[in-house]
OpenMM code with the backbone's topology and positions (N, CA, C; nanometers):
from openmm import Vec3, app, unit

residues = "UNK UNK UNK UNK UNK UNK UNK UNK UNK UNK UNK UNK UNK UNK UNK UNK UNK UNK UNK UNK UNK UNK UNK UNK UNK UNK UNK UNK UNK UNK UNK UNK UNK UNK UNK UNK UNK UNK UNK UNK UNK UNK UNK UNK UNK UNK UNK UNK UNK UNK UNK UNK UNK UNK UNK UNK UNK UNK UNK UNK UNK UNK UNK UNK UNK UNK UNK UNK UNK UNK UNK UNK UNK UNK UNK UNK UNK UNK UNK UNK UNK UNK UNK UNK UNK UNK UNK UNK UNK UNK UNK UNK UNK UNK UNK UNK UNK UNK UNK UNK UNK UNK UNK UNK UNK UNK UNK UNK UNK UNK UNK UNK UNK UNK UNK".split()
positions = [
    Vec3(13.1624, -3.2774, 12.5144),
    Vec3(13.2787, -3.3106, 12.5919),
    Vec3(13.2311, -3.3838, 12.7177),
    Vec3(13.3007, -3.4862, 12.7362),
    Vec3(13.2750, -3.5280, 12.8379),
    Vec3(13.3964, -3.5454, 12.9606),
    Vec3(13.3733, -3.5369, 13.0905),
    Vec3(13.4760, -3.5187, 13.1737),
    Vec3(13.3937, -3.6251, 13.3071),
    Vec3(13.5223, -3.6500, 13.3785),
    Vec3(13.5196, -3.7541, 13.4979),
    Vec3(13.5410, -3.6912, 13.6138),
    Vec3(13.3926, -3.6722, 13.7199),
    Vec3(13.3905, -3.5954, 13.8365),
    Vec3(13.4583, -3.7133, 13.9332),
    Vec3(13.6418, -3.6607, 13.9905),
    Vec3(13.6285, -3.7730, 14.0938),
    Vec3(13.6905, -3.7094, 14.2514),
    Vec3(13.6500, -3.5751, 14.2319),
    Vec3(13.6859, -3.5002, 14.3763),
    Vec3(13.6007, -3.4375, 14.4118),
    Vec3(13.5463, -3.3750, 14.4836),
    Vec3(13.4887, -3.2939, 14.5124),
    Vec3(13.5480, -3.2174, 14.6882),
    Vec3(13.5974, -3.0572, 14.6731),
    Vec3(13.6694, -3.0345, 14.7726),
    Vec3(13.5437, -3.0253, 14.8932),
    Vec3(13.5590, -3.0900, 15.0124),
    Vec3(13.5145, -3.0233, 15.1077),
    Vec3(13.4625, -2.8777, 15.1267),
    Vec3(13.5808, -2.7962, 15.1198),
    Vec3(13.5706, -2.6852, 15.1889),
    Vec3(13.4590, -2.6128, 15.0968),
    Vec3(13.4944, -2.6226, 14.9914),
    Vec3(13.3842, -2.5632, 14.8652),
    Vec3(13.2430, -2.6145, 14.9062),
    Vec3(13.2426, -2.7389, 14.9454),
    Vec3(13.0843, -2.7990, 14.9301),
    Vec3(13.0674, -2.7802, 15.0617),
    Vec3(13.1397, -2.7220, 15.1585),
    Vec3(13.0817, -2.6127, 15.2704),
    Vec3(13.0366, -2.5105, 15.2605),
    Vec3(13.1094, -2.4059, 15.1749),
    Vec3(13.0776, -2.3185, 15.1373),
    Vec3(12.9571, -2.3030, 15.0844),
    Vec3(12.9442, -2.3937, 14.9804),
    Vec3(12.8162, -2.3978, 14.9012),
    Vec3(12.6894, -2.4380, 14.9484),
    Vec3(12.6758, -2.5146, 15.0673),
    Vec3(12.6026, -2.5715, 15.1699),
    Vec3(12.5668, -2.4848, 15.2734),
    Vec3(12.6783, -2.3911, 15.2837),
    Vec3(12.6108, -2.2587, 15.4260),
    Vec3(12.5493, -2.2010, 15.3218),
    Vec3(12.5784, -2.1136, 15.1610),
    Vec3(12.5058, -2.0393, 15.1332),
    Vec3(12.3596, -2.0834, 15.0776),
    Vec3(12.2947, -2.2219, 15.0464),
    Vec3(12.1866, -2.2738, 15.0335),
    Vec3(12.1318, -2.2859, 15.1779),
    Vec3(12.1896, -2.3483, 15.2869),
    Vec3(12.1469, -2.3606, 15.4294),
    Vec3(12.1170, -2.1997, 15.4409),
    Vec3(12.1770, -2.0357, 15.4013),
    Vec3(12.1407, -1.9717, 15.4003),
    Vec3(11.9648, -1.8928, 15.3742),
    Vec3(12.0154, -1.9240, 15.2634),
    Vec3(11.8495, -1.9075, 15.1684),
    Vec3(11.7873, -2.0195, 15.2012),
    Vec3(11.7643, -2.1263, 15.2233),
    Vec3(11.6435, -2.1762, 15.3269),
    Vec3(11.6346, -2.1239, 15.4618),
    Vec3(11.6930, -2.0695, 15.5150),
    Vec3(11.6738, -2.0267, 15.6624),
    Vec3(11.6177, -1.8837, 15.6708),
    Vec3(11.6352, -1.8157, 15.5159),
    Vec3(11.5740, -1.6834, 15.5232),
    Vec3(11.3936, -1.7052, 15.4399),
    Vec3(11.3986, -1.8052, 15.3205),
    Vec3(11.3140, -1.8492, 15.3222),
    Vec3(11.2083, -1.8795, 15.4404),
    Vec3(11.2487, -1.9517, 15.4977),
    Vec3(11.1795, -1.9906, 15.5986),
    Vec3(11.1507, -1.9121, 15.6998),
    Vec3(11.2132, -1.8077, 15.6974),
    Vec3(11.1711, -1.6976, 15.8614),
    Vec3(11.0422, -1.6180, 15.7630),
    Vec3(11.0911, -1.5853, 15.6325),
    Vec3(10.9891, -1.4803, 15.5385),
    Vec3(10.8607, -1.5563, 15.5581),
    Vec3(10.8553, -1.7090, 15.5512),
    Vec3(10.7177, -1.7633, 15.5043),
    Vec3(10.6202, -1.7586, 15.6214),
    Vec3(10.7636, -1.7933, 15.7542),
    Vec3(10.6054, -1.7942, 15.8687),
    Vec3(10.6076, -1.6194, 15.8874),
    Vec3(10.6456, -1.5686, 15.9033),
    Vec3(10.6059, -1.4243, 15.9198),
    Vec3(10.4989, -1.3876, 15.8023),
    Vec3(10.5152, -1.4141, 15.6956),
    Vec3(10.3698, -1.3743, 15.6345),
    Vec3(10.2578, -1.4581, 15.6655),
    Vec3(10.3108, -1.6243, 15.6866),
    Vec3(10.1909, -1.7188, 15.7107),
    Vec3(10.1074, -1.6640, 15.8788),
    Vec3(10.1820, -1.5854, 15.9479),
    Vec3(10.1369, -1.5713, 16.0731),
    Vec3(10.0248, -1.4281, 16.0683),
    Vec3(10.1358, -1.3470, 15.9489),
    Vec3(10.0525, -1.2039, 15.9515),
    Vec3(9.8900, -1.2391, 15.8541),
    Vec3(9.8986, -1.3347, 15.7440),
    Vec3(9.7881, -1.3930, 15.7259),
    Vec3(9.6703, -1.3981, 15.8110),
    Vec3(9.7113, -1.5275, 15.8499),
    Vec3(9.6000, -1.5564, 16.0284),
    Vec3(9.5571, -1.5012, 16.1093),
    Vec3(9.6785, -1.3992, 16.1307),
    Vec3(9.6051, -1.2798, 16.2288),
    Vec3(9.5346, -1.1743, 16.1475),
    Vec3(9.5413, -1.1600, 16.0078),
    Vec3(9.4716, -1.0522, 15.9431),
    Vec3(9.3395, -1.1538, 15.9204),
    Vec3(9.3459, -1.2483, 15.8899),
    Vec3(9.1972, -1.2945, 15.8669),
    Vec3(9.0965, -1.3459, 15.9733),
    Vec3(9.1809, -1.3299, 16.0628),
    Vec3(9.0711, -1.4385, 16.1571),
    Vec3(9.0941, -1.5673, 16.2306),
    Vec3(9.1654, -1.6190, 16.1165),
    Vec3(9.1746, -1.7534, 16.1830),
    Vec3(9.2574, -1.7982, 16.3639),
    Vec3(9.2844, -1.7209, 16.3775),
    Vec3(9.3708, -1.7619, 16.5187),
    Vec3(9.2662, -1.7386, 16.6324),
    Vec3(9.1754, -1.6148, 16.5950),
    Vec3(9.0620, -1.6219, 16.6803),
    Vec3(8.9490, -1.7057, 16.6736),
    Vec3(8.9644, -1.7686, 16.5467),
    Vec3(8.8584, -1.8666, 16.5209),
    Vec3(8.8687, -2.0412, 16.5722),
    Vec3(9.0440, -2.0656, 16.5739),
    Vec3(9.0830, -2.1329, 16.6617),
    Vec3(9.0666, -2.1843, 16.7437),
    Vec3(9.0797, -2.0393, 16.8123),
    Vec3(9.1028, -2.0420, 16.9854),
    Vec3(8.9379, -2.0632, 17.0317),
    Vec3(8.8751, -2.0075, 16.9512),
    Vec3(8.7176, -2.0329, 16.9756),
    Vec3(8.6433, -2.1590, 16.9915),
    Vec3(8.6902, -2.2140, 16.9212),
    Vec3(8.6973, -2.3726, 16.8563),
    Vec3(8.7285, -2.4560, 16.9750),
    Vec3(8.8499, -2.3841, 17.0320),
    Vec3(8.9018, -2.4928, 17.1108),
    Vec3(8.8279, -2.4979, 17.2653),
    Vec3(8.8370, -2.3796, 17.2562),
    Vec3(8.7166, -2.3368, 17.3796),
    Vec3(8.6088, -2.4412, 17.4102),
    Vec3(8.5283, -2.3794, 17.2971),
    Vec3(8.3825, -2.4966, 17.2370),
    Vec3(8.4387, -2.6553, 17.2610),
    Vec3(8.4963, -2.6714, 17.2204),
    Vec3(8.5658, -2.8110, 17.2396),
    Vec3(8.5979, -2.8601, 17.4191),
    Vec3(8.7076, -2.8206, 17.4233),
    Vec3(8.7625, -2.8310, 17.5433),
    Vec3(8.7242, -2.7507, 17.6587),
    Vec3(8.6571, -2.6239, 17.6575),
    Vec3(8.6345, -2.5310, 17.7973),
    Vec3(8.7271, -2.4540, 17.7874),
    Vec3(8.7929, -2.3791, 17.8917),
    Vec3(8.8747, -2.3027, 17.9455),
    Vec3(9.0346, -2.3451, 17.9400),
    Vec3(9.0214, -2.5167, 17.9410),
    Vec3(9.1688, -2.5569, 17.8891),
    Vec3(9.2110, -2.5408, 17.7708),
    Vec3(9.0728, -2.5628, 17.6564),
    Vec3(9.1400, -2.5376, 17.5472),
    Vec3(9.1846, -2.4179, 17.4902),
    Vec3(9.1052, -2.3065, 17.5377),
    Vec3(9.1998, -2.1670, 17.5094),
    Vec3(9.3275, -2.1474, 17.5338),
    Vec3(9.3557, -2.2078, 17.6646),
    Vec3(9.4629, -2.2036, 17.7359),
    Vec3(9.6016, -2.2828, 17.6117),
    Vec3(9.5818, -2.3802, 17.5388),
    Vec3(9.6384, -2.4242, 17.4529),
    Vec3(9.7158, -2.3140, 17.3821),
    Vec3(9.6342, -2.2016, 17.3235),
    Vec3(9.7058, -2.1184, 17.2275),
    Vec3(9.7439, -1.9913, 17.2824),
    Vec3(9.7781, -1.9895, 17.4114),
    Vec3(9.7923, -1.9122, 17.4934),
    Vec3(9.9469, -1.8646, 17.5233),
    Vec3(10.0529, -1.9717, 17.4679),
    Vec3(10.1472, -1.9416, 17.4587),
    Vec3(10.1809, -1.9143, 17.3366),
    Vec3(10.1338, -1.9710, 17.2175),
    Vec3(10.1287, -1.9159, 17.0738),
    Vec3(10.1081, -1.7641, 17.0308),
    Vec3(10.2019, -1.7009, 17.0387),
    Vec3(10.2470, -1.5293, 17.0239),
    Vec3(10.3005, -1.4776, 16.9361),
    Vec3(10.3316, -1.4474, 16.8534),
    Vec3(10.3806, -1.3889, 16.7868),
    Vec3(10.5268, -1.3659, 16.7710),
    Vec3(10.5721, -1.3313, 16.8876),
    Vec3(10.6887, -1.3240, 16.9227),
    Vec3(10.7562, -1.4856, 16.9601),
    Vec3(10.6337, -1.5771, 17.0244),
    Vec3(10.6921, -1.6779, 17.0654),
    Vec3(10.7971, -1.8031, 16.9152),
    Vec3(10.6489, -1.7667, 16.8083),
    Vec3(10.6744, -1.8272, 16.6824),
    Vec3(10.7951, -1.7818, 16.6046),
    Vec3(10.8093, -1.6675, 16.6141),
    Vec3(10.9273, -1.5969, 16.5780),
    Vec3(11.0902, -1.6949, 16.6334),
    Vec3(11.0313, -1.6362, 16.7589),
    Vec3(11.1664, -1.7375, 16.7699),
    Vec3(11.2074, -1.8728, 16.8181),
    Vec3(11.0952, -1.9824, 16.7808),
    Vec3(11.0635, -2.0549, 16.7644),
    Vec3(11.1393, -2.0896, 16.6140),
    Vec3(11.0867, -2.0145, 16.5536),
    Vec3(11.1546, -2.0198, 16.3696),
    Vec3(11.2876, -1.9970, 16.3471),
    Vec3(11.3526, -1.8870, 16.4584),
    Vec3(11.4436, -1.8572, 16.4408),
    Vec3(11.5350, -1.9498, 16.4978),
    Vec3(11.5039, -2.0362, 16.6048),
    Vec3(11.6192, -2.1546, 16.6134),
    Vec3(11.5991, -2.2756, 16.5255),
    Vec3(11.4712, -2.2886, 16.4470),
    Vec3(11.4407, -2.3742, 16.3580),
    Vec3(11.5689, -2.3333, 16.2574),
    Vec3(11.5601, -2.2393, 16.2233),
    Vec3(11.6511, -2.1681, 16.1225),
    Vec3(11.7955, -2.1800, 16.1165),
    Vec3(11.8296, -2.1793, 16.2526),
    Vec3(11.9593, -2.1736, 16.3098),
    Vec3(12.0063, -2.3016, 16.2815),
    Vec3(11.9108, -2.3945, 16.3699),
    Vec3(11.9682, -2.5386, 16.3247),
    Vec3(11.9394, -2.5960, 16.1705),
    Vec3(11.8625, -2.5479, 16.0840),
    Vec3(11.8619, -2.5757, 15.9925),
    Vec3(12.0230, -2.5520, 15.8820),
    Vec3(12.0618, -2.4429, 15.9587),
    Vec3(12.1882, -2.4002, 15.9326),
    Vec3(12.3041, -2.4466, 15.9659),
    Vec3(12.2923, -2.5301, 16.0430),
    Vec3(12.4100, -2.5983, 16.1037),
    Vec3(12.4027, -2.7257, 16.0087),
    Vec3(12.3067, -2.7800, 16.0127),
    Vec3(12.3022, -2.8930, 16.0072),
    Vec3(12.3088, -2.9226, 15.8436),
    Vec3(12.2652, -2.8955, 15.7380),
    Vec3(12.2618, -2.8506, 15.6039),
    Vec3(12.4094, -2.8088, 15.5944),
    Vec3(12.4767, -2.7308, 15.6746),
    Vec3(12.6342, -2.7130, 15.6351),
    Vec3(12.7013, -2.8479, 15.6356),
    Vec3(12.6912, -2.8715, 15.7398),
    Vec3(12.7314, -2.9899, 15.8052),
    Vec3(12.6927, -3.1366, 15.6785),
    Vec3(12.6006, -3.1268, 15.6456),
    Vec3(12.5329, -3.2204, 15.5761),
    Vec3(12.6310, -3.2337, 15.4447),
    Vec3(12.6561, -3.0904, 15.4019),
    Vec3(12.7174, -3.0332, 15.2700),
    Vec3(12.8830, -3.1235, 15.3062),
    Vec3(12.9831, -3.1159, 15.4065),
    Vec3(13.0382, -3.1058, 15.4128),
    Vec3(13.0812, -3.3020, 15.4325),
    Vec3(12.9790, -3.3439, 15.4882),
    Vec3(12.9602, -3.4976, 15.4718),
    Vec3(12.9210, -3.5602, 15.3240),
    Vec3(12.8240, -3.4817, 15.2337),
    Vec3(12.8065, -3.5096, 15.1449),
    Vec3(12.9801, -3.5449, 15.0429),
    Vec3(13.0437, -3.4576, 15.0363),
    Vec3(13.1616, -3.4310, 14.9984),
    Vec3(13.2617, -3.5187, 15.0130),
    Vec3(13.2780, -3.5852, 15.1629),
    Vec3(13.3276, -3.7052, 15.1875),
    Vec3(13.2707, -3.8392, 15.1526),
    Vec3(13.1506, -3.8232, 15.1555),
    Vec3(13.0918, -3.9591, 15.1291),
    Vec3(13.1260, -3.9811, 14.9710),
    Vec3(13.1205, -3.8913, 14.8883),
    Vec3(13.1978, -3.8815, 14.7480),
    Vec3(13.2869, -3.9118, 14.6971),
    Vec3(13.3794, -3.8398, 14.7906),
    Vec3(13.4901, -3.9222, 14.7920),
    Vec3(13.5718, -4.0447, 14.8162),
    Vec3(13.4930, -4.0911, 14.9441),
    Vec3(13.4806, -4.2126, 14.9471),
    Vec3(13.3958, -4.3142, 14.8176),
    Vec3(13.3058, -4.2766, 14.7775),
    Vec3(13.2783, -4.3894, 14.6801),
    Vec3(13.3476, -4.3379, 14.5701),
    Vec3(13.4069, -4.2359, 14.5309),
    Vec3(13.5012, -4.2568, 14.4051),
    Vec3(13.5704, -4.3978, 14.4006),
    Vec3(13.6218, -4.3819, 14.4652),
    Vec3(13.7606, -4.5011, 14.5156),
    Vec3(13.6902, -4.6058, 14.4741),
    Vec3(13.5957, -4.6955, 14.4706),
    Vec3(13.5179, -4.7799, 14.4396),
    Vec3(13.4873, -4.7716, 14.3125),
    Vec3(13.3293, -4.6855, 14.2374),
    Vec3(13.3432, -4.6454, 14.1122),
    Vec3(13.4099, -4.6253, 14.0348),
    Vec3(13.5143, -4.4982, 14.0867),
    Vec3(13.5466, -4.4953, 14.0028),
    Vec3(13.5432, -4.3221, 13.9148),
    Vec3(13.4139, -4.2652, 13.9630),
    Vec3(13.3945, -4.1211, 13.9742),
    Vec3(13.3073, -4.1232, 13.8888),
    Vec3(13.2225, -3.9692, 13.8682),
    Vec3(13.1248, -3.9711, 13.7803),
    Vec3(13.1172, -3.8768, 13.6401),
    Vec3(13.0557, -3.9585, 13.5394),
    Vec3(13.0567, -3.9144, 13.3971),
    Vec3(13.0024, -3.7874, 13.4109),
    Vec3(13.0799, -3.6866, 13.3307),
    Vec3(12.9706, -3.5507, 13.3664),
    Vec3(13.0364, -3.4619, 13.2287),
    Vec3(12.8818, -3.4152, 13.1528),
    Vec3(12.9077, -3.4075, 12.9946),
    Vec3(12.8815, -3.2683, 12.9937),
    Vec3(12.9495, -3.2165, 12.9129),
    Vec3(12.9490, -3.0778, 12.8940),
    Vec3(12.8936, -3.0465, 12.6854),
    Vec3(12.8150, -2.9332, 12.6958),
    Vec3(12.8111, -2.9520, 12.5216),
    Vec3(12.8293, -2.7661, 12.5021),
    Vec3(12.8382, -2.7781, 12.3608),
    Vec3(12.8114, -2.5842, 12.3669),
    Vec3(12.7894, -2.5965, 12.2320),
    Vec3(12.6678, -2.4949, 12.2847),
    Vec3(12.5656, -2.4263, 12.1792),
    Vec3(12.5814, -2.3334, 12.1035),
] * unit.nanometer
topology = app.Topology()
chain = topology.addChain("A")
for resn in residues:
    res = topology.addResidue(resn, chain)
    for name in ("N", "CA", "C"):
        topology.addAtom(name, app.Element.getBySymbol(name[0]), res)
């Protein structure tokens, strides 16, 4: 069967756009919180900061000096936030822009079969 996509509602492809903008924004808080608990379980942040030392002196420690734990956190968490806005938002333009090129096209072929 085949059928002709030539609407697509807004409000739905908001909907559907906060709950993906969702799950990337929880995605994304899960990954740096393990990518952070990583680094600090292995080493690397002290190995870093060591580095930078060796490198630079006393300024370069100073570099990762605001890099905290807490700072990254919520650092991520407005990453997150706006990732959320904006992905809704995106969803909700996507939808119009659709609609707008129907009108032109014409709309799109979209085939259905059953097994």
């Amino acid at each position: 069967m085949t059928l002709l996509l030539v609407f697509i509602d807004a409000w739905s492809s908001v909907k559907l756009a906060f709950l993906v903008a969702f799950a990337l924004a929880a995605v994304t808080i899960v990954i740096t919180f393990l990518a952070w608990n990583v680094l600090a379980s292995t080493g690397l942040l002290d190995t870093a900061r060591g580095l930078l030392t060796d490198i630079a002196g006393a300024q370069g420690s100073s570099l990762l000096d605001g890099m905290t734990f807490e700072s990254v956190m919520a650092f991520t968490g407005v990453v997150a936030l706006l990732e959320l806005i904006i992905v809704t938002a995106l969803g909700a333009v996507f939808a119009a822009l659709f609609n707008l090129a129907v009108r032109v096209t014409g709309g799109a072929k979209v085939g259905f079969g059953n097994d």
